[in-house]
C-alpha positions in Angstrom: 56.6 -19.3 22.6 54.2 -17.7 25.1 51.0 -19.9 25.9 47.4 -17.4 25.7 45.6 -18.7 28.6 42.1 -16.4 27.2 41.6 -14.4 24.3 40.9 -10.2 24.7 38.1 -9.4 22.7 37.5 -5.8 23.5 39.2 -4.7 20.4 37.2 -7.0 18.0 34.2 -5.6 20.0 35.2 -2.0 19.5 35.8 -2.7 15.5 32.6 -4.1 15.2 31.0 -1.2 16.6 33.0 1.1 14.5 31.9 -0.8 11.2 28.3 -1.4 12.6 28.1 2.8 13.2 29.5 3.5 9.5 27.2 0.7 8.0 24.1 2.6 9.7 25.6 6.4 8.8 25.6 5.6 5.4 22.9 3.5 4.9 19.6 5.3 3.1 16.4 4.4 4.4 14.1 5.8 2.0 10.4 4.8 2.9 8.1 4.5 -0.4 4.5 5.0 0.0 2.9 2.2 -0.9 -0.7 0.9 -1.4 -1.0 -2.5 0.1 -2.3 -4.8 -2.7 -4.0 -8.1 -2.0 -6.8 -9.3 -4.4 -9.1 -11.4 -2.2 -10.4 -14.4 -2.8 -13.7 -15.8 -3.3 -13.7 -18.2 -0.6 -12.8 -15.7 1.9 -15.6 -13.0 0.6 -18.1 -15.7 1.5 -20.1 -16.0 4.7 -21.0 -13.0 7.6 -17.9 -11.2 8.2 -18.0 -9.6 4.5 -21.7 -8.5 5.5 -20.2 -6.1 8.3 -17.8 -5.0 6.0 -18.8 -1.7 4.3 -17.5 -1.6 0.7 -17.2 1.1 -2.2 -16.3 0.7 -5.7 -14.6 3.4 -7.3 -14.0 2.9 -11.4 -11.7 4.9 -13.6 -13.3 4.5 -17.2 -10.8 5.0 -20.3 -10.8 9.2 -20.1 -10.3 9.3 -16.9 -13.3 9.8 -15.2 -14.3 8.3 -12.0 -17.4 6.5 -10.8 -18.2 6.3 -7.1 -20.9 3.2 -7.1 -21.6 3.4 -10.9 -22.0 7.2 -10.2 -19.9 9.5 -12.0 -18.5 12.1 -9.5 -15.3 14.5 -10.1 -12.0 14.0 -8.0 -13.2 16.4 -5.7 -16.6 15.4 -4.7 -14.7 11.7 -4.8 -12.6 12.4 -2.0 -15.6 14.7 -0.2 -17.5 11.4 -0.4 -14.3 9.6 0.6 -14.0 11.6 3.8 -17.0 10.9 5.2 -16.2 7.3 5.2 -15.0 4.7 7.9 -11.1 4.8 7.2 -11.9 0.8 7.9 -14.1 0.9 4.5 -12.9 -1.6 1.9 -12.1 0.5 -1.2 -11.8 -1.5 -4.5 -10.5 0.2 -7.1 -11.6 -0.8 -10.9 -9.6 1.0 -13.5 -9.5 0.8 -17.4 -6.2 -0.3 -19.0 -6.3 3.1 -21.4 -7.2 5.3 -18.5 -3.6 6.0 -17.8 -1.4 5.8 -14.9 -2.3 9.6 -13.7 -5.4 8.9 -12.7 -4.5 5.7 -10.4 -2.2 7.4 -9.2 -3.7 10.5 -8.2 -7.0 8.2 -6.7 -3.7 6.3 -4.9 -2.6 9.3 -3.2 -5.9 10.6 -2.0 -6.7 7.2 -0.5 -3.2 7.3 1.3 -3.9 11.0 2.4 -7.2 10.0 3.8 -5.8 7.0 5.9 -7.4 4.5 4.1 -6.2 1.0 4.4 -8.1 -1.8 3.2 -7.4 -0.8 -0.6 -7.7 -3.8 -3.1 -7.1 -3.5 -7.1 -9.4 -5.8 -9.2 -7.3 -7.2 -12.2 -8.0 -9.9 -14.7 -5.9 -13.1 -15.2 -4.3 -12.9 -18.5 -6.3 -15.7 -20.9 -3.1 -15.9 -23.3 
């Protein structure tokens, strides 16, 4: 029996590759647009930094209409009014349950368009 003084491993290398190449070929990368979400919380509303802040309230009510700060405007004097802002502007969105999805989701994508990043979603903590 022959003694192997060192192991070759350019072929183990070169399969590697090979696999690594197929893996990344065939892999999808689909990138979903997405809305970040993150409630905030009291504690860290509190104090000066929030005061800088500029802030608007946009409300969906149960037939769909929206409200720009308790003012009802259509979608398209919403986003005129959205273009205007800072894209640092914290947008919280309040929707009704029965409004439907069509609605968020048409607000969602005009936000996204915009460049708006600092969206939050106010929800209630189920009392069941």
């Amino acid at each position: 029996m022959k003694k192997i003084d060192s192991l070759n491993l350019v072929p183990f290398i070169d399969i590697m590759l090979v696999l690594l190449v197929i893996v990344l070929t065939s892999a999808s990368f689909v990138q979903h647009s997405k809305i970040p979400i993150d409630i905030p919380k009291l504690q860290e509303q509190q104090g000066a930094s929030t005061q800088d802040k500029q802030e608007k309230l946009i409300a969906i009510d149960k037939n769909g209409q929206y409200y720009i700060d308790e003012k009802q405007v259509s979608f398209k004097d919403l986003k005129a009014a959205l273009a205007a802002l800072p894209r640092h502007t914290q947008i919280v969105i309040k929707g009704d349950k029965l409004s439907g999805l069509e609605f968020f989701l048409e607000l969602s994508v005009g936000l996204q368009d915009l460049g708006f990043e600092n969206v939050y979603v106010l929800t209630q903590k189920d009392q069941d």
